[in-house]
Each structure stands twice: as structure tokens, then as C-alpha cells.
TIKE-611557 format. One record per residue: x, y, z of N, C-alpha, C in turn. Coordinates in steps of 0.1 Angstrom, whole numbers, plus 2048, in hexadecimal, padded with zeros to 3 digits. Example, Ala and Ser with C-alpha at 12.3 -4.5 7.8 and 13.67 -1.06 7.14 Angstrom:
% TIKE-611557
8847C784E87B7D384E8847DF84E 8807EA8478897F584788180084F 
This chain:
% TIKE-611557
8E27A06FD8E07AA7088D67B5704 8D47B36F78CD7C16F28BF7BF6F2 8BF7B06F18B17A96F18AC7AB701 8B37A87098AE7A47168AA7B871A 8AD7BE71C8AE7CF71B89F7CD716 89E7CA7048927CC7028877C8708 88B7B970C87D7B370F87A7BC721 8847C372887E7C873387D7D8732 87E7D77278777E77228677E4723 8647DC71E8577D771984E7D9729 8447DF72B8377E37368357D473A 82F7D47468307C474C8277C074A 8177C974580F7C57438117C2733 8177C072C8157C07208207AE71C 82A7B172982B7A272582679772A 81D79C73381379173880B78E72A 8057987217FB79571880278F70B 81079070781D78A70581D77D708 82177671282276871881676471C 80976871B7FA76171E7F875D70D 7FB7697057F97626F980375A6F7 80E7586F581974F6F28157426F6 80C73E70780973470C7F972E706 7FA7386F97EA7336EF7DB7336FC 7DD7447027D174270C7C874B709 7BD74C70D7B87597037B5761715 7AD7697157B377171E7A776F72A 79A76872579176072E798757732 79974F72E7A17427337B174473F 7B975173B7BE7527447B875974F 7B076174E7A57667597A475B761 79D75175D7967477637A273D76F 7AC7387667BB73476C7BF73F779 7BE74C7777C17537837B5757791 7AA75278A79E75678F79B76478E 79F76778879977878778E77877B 78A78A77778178B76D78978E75F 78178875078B78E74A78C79C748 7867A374D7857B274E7957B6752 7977AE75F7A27AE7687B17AE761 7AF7A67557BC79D74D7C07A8744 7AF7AE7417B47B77337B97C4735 7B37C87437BA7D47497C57D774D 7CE7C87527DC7C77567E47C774B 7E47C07407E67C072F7E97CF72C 7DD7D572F7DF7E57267E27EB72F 7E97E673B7F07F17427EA7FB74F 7DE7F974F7CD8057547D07FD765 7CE7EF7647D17EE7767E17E6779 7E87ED77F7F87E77817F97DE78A 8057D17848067C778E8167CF794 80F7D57A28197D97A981D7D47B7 8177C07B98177BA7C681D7AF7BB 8287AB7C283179F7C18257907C0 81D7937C98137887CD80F7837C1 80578F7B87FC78E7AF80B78B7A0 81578F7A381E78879781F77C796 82177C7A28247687A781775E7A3 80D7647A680275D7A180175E791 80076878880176977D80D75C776 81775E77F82475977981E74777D 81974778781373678980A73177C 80173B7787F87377737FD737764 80873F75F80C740750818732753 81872A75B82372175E83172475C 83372D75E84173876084A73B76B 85673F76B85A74A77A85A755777 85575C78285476678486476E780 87076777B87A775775876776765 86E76A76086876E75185F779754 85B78075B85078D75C859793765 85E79676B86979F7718777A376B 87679576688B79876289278E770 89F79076D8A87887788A7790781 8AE78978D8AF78E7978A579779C 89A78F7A288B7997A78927997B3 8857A17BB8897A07C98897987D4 8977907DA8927847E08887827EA 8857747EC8767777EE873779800 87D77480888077881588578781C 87878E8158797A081687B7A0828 8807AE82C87E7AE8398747AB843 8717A584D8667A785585F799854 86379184A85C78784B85877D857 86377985C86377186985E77D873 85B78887385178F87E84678F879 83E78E86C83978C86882E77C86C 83777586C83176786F83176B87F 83777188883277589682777D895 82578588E81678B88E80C78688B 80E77A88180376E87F80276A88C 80A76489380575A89C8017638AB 80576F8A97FF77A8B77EF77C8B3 7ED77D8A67DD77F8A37D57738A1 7D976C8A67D57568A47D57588B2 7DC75D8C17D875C8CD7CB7638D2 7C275A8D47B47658D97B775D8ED 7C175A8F37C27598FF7C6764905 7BF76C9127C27729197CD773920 7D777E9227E177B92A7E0780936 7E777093E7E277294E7E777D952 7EF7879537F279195D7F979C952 7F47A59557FE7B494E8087B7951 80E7B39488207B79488257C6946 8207D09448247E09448147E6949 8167F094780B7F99508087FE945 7F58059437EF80D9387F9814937 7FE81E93D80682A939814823934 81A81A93882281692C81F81191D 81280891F81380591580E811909 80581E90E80382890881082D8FF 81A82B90A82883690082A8288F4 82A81A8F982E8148ED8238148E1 81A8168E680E81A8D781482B8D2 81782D8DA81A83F8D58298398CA 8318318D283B8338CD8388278B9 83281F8BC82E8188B28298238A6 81A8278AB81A8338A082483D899 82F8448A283884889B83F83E894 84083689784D82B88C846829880 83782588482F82487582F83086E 83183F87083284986A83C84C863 84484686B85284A86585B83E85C 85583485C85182985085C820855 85B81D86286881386B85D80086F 85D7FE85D8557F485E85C7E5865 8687E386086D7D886986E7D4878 8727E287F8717E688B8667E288D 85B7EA88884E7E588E8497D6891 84E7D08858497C088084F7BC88A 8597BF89585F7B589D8577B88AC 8547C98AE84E7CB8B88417C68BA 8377C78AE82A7C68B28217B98B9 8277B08BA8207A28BD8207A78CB 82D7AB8D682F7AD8E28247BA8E6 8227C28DD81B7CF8DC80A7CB8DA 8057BD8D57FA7BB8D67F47B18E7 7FD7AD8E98007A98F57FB7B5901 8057C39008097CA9097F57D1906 7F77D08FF7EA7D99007DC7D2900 7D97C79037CD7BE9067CB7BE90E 7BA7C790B7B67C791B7B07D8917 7BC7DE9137BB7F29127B17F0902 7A77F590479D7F68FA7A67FE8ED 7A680B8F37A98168E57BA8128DF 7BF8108EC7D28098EA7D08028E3 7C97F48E37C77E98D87C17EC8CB 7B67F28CE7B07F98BC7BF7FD8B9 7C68028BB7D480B8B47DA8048B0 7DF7FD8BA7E77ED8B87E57EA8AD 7D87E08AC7D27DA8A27D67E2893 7CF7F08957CC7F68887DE7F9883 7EB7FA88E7F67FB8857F87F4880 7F67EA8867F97D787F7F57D3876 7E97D886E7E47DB8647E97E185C 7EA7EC85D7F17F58528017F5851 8087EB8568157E58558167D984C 8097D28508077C684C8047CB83A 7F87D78397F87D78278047DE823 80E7E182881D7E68228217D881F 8277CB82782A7C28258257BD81A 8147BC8148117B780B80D7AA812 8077AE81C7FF7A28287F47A6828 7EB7A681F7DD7AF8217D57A9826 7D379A8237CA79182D7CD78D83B 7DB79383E7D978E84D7D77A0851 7D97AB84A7D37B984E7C67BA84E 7C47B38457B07B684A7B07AA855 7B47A185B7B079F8647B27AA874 7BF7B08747C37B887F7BC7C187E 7B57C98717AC7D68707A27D0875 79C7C487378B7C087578B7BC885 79C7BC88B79B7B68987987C78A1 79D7D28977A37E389F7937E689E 7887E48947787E88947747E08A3 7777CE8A57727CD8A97727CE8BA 7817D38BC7857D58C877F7E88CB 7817ED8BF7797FC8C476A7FB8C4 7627F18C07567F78C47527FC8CF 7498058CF7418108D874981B8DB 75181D8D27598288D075882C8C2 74F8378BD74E8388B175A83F8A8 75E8478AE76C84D8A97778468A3 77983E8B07848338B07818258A8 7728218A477081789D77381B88D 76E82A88776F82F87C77D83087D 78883388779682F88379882687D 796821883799810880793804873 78A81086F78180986178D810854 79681D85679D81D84F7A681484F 7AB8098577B47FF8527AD7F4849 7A07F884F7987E48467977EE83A 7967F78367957FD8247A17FA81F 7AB8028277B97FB8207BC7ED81D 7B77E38247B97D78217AE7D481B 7A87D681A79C7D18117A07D9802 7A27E38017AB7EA7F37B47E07F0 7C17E07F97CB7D47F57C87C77F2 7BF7BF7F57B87B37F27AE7B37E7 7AD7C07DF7A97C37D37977C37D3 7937C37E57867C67DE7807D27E7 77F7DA7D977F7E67D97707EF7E1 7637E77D77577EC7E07567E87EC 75A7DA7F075B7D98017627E4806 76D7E78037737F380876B80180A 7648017FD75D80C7FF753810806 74880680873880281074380381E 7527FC82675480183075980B833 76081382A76682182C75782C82F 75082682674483382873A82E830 73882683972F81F84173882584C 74282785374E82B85C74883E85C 74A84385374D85285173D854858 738851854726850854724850867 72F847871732848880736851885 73E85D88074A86288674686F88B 74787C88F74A88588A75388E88B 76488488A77188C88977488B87B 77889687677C89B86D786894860 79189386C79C88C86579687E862 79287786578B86886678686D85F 77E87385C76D86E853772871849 78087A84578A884839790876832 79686E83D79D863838799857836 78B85683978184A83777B850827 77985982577585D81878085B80C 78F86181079785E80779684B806 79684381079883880D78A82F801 7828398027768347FC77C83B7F1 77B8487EC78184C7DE78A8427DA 79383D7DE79B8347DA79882A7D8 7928257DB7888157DD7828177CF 7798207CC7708267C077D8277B5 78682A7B579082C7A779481E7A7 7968157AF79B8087AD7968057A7 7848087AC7797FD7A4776805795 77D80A79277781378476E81E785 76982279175F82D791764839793 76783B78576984C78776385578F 75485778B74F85D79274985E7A5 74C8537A77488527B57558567BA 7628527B57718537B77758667BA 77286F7B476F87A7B47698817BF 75887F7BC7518827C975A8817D3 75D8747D875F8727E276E87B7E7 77887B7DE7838847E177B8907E2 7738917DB76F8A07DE7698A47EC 7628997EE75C89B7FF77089E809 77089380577E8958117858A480F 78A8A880278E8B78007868C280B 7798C28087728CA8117768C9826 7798BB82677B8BD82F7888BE839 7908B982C79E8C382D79E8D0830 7978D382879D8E68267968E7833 78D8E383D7878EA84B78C8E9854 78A8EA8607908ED86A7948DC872 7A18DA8737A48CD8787AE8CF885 7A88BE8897B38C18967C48BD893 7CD8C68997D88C588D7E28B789A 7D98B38A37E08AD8AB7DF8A08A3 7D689E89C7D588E8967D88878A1 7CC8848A77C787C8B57C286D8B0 7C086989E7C08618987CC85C88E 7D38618927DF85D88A7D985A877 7D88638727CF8668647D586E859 7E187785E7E78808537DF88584D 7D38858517C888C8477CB89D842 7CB8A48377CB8B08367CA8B0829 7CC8BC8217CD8BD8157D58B780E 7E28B88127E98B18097E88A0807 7E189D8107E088C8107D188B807 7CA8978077BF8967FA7C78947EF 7D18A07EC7DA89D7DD7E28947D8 7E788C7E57EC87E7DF7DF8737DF 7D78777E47CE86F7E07C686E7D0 7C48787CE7BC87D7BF7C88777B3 7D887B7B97E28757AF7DF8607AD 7E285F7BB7DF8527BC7CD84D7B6 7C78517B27BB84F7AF7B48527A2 7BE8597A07BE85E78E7CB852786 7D684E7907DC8427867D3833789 7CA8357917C28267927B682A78B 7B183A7877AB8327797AD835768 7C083476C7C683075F7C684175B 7C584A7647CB85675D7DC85B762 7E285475B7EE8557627F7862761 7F586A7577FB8787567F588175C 7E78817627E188776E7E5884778 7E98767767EE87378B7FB876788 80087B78181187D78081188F782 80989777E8078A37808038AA78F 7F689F7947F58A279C80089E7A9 8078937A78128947B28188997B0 81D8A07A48288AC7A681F8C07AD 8128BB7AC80D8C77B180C8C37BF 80A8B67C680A8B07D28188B77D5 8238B87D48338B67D98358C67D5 82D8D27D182F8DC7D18278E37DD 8228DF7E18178DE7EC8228E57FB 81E8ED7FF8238F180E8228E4819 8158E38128118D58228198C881F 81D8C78168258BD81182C8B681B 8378BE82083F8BD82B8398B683A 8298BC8398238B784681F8A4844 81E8A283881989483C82388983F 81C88284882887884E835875843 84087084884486B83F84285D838 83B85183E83584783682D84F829 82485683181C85982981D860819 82E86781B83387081483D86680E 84185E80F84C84F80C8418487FE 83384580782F83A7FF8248427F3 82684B7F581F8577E98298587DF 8348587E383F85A7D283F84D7CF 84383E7D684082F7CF8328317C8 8298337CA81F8357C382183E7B6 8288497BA8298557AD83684F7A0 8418477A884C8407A384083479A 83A83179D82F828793829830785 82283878A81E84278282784C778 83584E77984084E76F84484576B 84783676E84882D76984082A75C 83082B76082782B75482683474C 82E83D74A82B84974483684B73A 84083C73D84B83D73485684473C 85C84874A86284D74E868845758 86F83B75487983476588183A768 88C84676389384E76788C855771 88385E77287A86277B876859785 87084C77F86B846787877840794 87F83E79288A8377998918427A8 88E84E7A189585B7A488B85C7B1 87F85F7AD8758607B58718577C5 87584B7BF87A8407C78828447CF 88B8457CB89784A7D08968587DC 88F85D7DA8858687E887F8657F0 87A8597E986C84E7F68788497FD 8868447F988E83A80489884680D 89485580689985D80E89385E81D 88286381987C86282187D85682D 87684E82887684282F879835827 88582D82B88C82582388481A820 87D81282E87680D82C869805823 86581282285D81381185E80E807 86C80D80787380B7FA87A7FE7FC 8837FF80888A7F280B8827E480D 8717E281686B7DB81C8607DA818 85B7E580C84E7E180784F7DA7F9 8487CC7F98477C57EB8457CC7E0 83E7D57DE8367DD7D68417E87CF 84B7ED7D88547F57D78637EB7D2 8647E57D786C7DC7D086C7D47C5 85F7D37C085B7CF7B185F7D87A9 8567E47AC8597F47A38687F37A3 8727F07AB87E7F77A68857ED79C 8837DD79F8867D47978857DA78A 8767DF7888717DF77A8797EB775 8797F777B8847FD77B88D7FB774 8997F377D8A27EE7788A47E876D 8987E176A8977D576089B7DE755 8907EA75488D7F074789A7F9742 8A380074C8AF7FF74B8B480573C 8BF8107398C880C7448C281C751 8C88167618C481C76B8D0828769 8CB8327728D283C7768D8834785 8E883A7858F38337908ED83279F 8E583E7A18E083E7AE8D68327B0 8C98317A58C28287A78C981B7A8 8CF81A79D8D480B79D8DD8067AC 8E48117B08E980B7C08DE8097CB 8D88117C78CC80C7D48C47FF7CE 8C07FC7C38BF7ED7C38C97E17C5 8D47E67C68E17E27CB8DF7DE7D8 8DF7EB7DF8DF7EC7EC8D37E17F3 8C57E37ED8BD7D97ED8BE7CA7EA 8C77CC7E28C87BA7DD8C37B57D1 8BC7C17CB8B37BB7BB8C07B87B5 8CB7C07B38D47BD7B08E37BB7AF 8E87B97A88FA7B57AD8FF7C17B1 90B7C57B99117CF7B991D7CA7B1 91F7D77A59297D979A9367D37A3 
């Protein structure tokens, strides 16, 4: 028992480099097997970039000829997370390029259900969504700006799922249904960065985040096109463009904005500060991103940002105690994001690995451990 404890004490990147050597690989050669760089192999090893997508386990775990509970532990999370089967409806709604013969609601209805869509995606009501949105791409074909929205939620539902290739297609569909709307197109380029981030390539993200800002000139957009390129730049290792670029957005936080968010953007200060945290643990300064989200969460505005947005900022920060030697923290923390919005926690891959590992490393505090209960990672006592 004492053995099994140890071995999930052990950093996940370290038993990757553990069981690649055990399987006599040297660390090109497993590069090669996963198609990545070995740059890629050596960074996950030492911990600097985290496998926090079930996806990229699974493939590691293919390629070291393994299962995935030798790199997790028992009982991961099973693999039929919520949403799936709406999921495979949103494939096949973005596979129909046939017109539909006659409009079933009126613009002004389907406006409240784009209205009402946006709030659920704020308030992090991802399954709901996954079931509404195929009928909602439907309802709005035809309404130019209705459909960019459409599109662009279905995206950014889609990179929670850890569906990032079928989200860059619904972002590349929300650019190409807003053209001649510059505003509305630079909305919409914030979904193709996020998926293009989630799909791990980072300077495409970047060249489109800042080719978008370069169209606009609303505030909050050009604030949140910037953070997505800062971000893009810390994935890719670039400190220094990573910076700048938070620093451009800061500036345009602190000015005068419209507080109606007419782009649905959360843009403000405080979404600069979870960004800098988030951007300082992707380039491996993790006691900086751990500082700065506790000066994020001291923050007055704090309170103002969505709650997705405020959900999937502590999974992120629950990472960043994790690496710092803290799952007690880390679990706890968690445990706020499923206050906020459960979903986060309950429905996103990413969040349900973290708590596994969590668990793994053990032993949990009672709260955490029931909510992985409650989730299913594990038995209830």
C-alpha cells in the first residue's frame, strides 16, 4: 500500500521519464514515436510544460505501450465524461452546410436564445449547452452577427471538452460568417487563438490573435485578443513577447471600457491578472503564477469576472499548487472552481485529471476526496 502512495506521489512528468526509460527509449526516439520535438519530451519530464489533457496521456500511454492507470493510478476518469453524445450532435450540425428551407423562430427569438446561450456559457452550464447548441446553429442561419455568436460559443464549449479540433473549426466558421464586420470578426478570432493554443500551436495563435487586434477598435476585443497572444507567446517559450504583450492589454484595461461587454470578453483588469498568473506557470515560473493568483483573488474586480471565467482560473491555479508541492491547496482550490461553477470541474477533462492526480498523490482531505466521489474518480467509502 505504501508502495502504491509512493509511486503516485511521484510528478507525472517524472514517471513518464521513469517508464520511457524502463522501456530502454532515449528521449528522441520517444519524441519521434509521439511525433513531437524532443525539446517537447524533455520539458514534460522536468515538469516546465504539464500534461493536463487526458488526450495527450492517452497518446503518451499508446506510445510507451501502457494504460493510461500506469500514469494516472486506478480509477481515472471514466472516459464517457458528460456531453459526449451532444458532442457527436455538434459534429454532425457543423458537417451540414444545407440550407434550411423555412425559419422556425423569428430573429428576435432567436436573439434571446443567443442571449440566453451566452449566459449559460458564463455561468459554466456546459452540458446544457452541448445539448442546446446544434438546434441553436440551426435557429440562427441566415442572422449574420446571431451566427458569429453561435459559432464562437460552440467553440469555446468545444475547447472545455477538450475538442479543440472540431473548435477551431466552429471559430474559423464565427471569422468566416462575421466577415465585413470588423468588430465582430476580431470577436470571433478570439475563439480560433483558443483553439489554436489548445491544439498546441501556439504562433498560429499568435500571428491570429494579433492580425484580429490590428482590425478592431473596441477595447475589450483588442484587450482580449492581446491577452490571447500573451498566452500563445508563454506556451511558445517567449518570455519576452509574453510580457509585452500582457503589458499592452494592462494598459488597456486600466482605460475607459464599455462595461456592457457587447462582446462577451470579461475583459478588465482582473482577467489581465489571471492572465500574467496563467502565463508565468507556462513559462515554468510556478511560484510567480501562484502569487500572482492569490493577488488576482485579492482583487475587488475579482467578483466581476464571469463565473466560468473565475471557475477555470482556480483549475488552472489548483495546477500551479499542485506543482509547487501543495495538493492540499491544490484540491481545496478546486473545490471553489466546483463552487463557482461545477461544471469546470465536473465536465472538463483537464479538471478531472488534476483531481485524479490529486487523489492519486493522497492522502486527500475528506472534502476533496467526496467530490471525486461524487464525480466518480472514485469509490464512495
Amino acid at each position: 500500500m505504501s508502495r502504491r502512495r509512493d509511486h503516485n506521489s511521484v510528478p507525472l512528468g517524472r514517471r513518464v521519464a521513469e517508464l520511457r526509460a524502463h522501456r530502454g527509449m532515449t528521449q528522441q526516439a520517444f519524441a519521434d514515436r509521439l511525433g513531437k520535438s524532443k525539446s517537447w519530451v524533455d520539458k514534460v519530464e522536468r515538469g516546465v510544460r504539464q500534461l493536463d489533457r487526458y488526450s495527450v496521456i492517452q497518446e503518451i500511454a499508446d506510445a510507451l505501450r501502457l494504460d493510461p492507470e500506469m500514469l494516472l493510478g486506478p480509477r481515472r476518469p471514466p472516459p464517457t465524461t458528460p456531453g459526449l453524445d451532444g458532442v457527436d450532435a455538434i459534429r454532425a450540425a457543423l458537417a451540414c452546410y444545407q440550407h434550411q428551407p423555412e425559419r422556425t423562430v423569428t430573429a428576435q427569438q432567436a436573439g434571446r436564445q443567443v442571449a440566453h446561450a451566452w449566459m449559460s456559457y458564463q455561468h459554466g452550464r456546459y452540458p446544457q449547452l452541448v445539448g442546446t447548441l446544434p438546434d441553436l446553429l440551426d435557429a440562427t442561419h441566415g442572422l449574420r452577427s446571431l451566427l458569429a455568436s453561435t459559432y464562437r460559443i460552440t467553440a469555446a464549449v468545444l475547447v472545455k471538452l477538450d475538442h479543440a479540433d472540431l473548435a477551431w473549426l466552429a471559430a474559423d466558421r464565427a471569422v468566416a460568417t462575421a466577415a465585413g464586420d470588423p468588430a465582430l470578426a476580431a470577436s470571433a478570432t478570439i475563439g480560433v487563438a483558443q483553439a489554436l493554443r489548445a491544439l498546441g500551436h501556439h504562433r498560429l495563435a499568435l500571428t491570429a490573435a494579433l492580425t484580429a487586434a490590428d482590425t478592431t477598435d473596441d477595447d475589450a476585443v483588442r484587450g482580449t485578443l492581446f491577452l490571447q497572444a500573451g498566452l500563445a507567446a508563454a506556451g511558445d517559450g517567449d518570455r519576452r513577447n509574453a510580457h509585452d504583450l500582457l503589458d499592452h492589454a494592462a494598459v488597456l484595461a486600466e482605460g475607459p471600457l464599455d462595461h456592457t461587454d457587447g462582446y462577451h470578453t470579461g475583459f478588465g483588469p482582473v482577467a489581465v491578472q489571471v492572465a500574467r498568473s496563467l502565463a508565468a506557470h507556462r513559462l515554468g515560473d510556478t511560484v510567480e503564477a501562484v502569487r500572482r493568483h492569490e493577488r488576482a483573488l485579492a482583487s475587488d474586480d475579482w467578483p466581476r469576472l464571469p463565473p466560468e471565467h473565475r471557475a477555470a482560473h482556480l483549475v488552472d491555479a489548483a495546477r500551479a499548487y499542485l506543482d509547487v508541492g501543495d495538493p492540499g491547496r491544490a484540491g481545496h482550490v478546486l473545490l471553489d472552481a466546483d463552487s463557482i461553477a461545477p461544471a469546470e470541474v465536473r465536465s472538463r477533462p483537464v479538471a478531472r485529471t488534476l483531481l485524479a492526480e490529486i487523489i492519486h498523490r493522497g492522502p486527500a482531505p475528506a472534502d476533496v476526496a467526496r467530490l471525486a466521489a461524487v464525480i466518480g474518480l472514485i469509490r464512495q467509502p
